[in-house]
N, C-alpha and C positions, 0 to 999 in steps of 0.2 A: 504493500500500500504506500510505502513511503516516495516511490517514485513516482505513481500519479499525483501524490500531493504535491512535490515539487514541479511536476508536467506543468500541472493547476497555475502556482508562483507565476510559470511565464504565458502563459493563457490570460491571467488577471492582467500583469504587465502591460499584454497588446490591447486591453480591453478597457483600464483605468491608464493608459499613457504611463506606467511606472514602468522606467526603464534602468532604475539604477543598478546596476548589474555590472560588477568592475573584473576586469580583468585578472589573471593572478599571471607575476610574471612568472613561473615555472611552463604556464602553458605557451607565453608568447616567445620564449625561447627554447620549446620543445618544438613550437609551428617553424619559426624563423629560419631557422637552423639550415633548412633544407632551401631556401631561396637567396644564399648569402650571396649567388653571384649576379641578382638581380639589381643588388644598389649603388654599385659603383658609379660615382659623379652623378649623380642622381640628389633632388629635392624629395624628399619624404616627409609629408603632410599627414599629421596625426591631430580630424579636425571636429574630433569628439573627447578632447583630452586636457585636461589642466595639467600643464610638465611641471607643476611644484607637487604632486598627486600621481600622476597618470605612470602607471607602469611600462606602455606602448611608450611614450618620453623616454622613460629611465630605461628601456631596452636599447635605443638606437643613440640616447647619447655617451652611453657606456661604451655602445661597440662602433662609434663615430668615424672611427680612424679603419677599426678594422674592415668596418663594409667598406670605406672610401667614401663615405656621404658627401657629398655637395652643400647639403645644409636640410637643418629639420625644424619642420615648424608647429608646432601643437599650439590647436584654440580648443577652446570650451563655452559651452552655452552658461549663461549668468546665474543657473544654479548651482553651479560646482565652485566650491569654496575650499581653502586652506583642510579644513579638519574632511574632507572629501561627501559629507553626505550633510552640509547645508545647515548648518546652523545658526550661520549670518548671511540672509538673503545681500544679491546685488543686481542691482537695474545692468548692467553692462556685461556682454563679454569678456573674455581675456587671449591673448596669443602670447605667445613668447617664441621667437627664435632663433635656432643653437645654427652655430658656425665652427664650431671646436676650436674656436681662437682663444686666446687667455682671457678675453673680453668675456666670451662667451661664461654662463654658468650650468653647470652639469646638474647643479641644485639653486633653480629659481627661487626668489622669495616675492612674496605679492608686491614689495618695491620693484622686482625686475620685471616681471610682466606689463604689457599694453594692453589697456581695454580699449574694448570697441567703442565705436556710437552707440551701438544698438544690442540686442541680447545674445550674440554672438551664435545663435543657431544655424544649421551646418548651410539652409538654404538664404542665409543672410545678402546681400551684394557685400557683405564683408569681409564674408569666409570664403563667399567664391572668389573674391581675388584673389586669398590665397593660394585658392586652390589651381587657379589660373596659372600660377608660378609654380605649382608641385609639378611632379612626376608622377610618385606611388605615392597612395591613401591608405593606411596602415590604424586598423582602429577598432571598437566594437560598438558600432553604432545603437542609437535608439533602436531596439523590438520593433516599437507599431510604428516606425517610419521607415523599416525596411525598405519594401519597394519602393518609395518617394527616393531613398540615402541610392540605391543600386542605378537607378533613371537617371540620377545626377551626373554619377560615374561615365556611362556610359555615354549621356549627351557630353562631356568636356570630354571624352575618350583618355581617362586617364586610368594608367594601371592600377591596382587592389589587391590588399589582401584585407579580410574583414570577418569578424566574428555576425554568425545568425543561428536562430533557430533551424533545425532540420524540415522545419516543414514549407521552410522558403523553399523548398525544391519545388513544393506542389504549385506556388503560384505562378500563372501562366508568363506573368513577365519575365519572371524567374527561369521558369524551366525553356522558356523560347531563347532564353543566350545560350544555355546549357547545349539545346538542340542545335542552334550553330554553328558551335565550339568558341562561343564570344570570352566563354564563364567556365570555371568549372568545380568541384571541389580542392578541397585541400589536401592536407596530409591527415591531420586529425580529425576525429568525430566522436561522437558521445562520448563512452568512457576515455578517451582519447584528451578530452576534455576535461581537466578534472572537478573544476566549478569556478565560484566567483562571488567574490567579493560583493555583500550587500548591509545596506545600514541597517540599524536597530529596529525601526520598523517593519522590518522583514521577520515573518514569521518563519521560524527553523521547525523542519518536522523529519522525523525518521533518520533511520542510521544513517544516510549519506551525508550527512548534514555535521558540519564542525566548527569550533573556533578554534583558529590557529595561535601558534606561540606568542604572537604581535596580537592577539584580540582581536583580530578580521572575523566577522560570522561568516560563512563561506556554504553555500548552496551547491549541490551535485545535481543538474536537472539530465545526467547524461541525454540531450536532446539538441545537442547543438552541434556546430561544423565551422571549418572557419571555407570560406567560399574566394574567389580569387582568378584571376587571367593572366597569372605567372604562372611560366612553366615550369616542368621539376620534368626529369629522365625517370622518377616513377610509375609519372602519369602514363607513360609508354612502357609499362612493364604490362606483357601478357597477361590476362587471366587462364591459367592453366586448365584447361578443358577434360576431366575425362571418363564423361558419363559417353553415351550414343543413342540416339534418337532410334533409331533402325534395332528392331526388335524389339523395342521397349516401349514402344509408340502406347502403351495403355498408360506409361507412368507419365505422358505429356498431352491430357485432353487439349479438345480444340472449341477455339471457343464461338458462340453460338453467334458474333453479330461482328466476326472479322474473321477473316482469314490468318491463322495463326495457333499456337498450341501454348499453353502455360506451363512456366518455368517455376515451382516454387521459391527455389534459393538459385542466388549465384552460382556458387557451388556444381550446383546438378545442368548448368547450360549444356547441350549437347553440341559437341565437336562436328557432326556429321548433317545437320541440319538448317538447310540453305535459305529456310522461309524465315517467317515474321513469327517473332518469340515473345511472350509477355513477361518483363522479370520485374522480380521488389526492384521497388526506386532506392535500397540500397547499394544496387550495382553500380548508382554512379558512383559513389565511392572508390570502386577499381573500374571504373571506365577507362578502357584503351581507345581513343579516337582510331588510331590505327587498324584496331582489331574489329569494332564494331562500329555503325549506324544508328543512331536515334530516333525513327521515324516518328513516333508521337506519344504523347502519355493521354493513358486512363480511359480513353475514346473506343467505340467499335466504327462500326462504319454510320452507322445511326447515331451516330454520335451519344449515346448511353455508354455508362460505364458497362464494358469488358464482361460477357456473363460466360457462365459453363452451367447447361445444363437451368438454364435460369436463376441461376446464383453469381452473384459478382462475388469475386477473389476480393481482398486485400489488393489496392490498386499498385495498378502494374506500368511499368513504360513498353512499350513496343520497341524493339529489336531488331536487327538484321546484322549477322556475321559475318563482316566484308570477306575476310580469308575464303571462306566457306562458298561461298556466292560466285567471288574469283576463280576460285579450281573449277567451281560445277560448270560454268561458262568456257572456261579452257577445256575443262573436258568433253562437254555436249559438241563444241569446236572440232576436238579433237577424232568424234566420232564420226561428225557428221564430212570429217574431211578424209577419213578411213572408210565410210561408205560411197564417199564420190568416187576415189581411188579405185575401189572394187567393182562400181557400176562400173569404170571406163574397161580396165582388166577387161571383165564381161562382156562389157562391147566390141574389143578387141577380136575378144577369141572367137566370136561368133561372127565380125567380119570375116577373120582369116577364112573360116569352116566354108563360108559363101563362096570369098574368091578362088580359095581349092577345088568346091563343087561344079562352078560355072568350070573349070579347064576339063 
């Protein structure tokens, strides 16, 4: 039970606007790690973050030199304050930022900082000039401004790595970059994830739930992913295939209102099978663009959710196995250019047989 009660935590979140949900650095340097050759000379805009608080800050001015940064600039909306969850309201923004120069400060004090005009929220004209000047958005944005924060990105076409809930996959903005290959996931997901930093007013329920040695209450909603359009040589790692469609065809019904068969797990995708598959939208997880296609989620051709036997599954994304698809086309090729070959042979020989008869 303790996990749907914390599900709940980020369900209220998108539903009362409570997004305070902070970061733990253990996870943004467990994410980073694996895109360190992305920020070389590079601006990095972290612009949901107060850098005298913000861990996203205190990750990239630590390793400042080591990425090679360019320069980093973290703002924050006017309720994030010094003690991190508001206990002195302020009418104004904040930005600060770092140049790794002796000027520069590694630990801002609210004398170092610059506030805005205005309440420094990400879709301000004041953050977007920042943002104007970044490169990569590094950050965990508000919950319920998801898709408004993801719109922004991709209208300024600027790179991201960014904390969400897992179920931004479902939303169709969401899933349409996914589908083509604008977006993708990360490295980490749910437990992958290990939680986050929330103020006293957060109610703590169930074993997942702890205060850490510094007195942070820290939430475990295993339900989250960090989402992103930097690359990693993971992303192109295989998923090792080694069920088979062929003979087993009872363990993969087909479903009643689209051409295709259902995959329960990742896991069981069949190596041998050239059509249109429906798997958990956990697959994108190890999504290989290389290895497969995304033709569409959750839809049949009636556009109803996906049934068997008039039961809908647990929704599914649609599939197609390029490798798979590839061979059967060279091979069907291959046949059909072994049967020309044969008709000619054939015609051959029963020429000869004529001109032998006619002498």
């Amino acid at each position: 039970m303790a996990r749907k009660v914390q599900h709940s935590l980020l369900n209220k979140a998108k539903t009362n606007k409570n997004d305070e949900f902070y970061t733990q650095l253990s996870d943004i340097v467990s994410e980073l790690e694996h895109y360190k050759n992305h920020f070389k000379d590079k601006v990095v805009f972290c612009n949901c973050d107060d850098a005298r608080i913000s861990n996203f800050f205190n990750y990239f001015a630590e390793n400042f030199k080591e990425l090679g940064l360019k320069k980093l600039i973290s703002a924050c909306y006017k309720r994030q304050e010094r003690d991190l969850f508001n206990t002195e309201e302020s009418e104004n923004g904040s930005f600060y930022k770092y140049t790794g120069t002796k000027e520069s400060k590694i630990k801002p004090s609210s004398e170092d900082i610059i506030y805005f005009n205005g309440d420094g929220d990400f879709r301000s004209s004041e953050s977007i000039e920042l943002l104007k000047q970044s490169d990569i958005v590094v950050t965990n944005p508000p919950f319920s401004l998801f898709r408004e924060f993801v719109a922004q990105l991709v209208k300024h076409d600027k790179q991201f790595l960014i904390i969400g809930n897992i179920n931004a996959i479902t939303y169709k903005e969401i899933f349409k970059l996914i589908k083509e290959n604008k977006t993708w996931l990360g490295i980490n997901l749910g437990r992958g994830i290990s939680g986050f930093i929330v103020p006293e007013h957060y109610e703590l329920y169930g074993t997942e739930t702890q205060i850490d040695d510094f007195g942070n209450r820290i939430i475990s909603p295993n339900n989250c992913l960090w989402l992103t359009n930097l690359d990693t040589s993971k992303r192109h790692e295989d998923i090792e295939l080694t069920k088979k469609y062929f003979g087993n065809e009872t363990e993969y019904p087909k479903y009643d209102n689209y051409n295709g068969i259902n995959v329960n797990k990742t896991k069981d995708i069949p190596s041998d099978y050239n059509g249109f598959m429906g798997v958990p939208i956990t697959f994108l997880h190890k999504f290989n663009p290389d290895q497969f296609e995304i033709i569409k989620f959750r839809k049949g051709n009636d556009e109803k959710d996906l049934s068997i036997n008039g039961k809908c599954p647990y929704f599914r994304i649609l599939i197609r196995n390029k490798r798979v698809q590839t061979e059967f086309i060279e091979l069907t090729k291959k046949e059909e250019s072994q049967q020309v070959t044969k008709a000619i042979r054939n015609l051959g020989v029963n020429d000869n047989q004529q001109i032998y008869a006619s002498k």
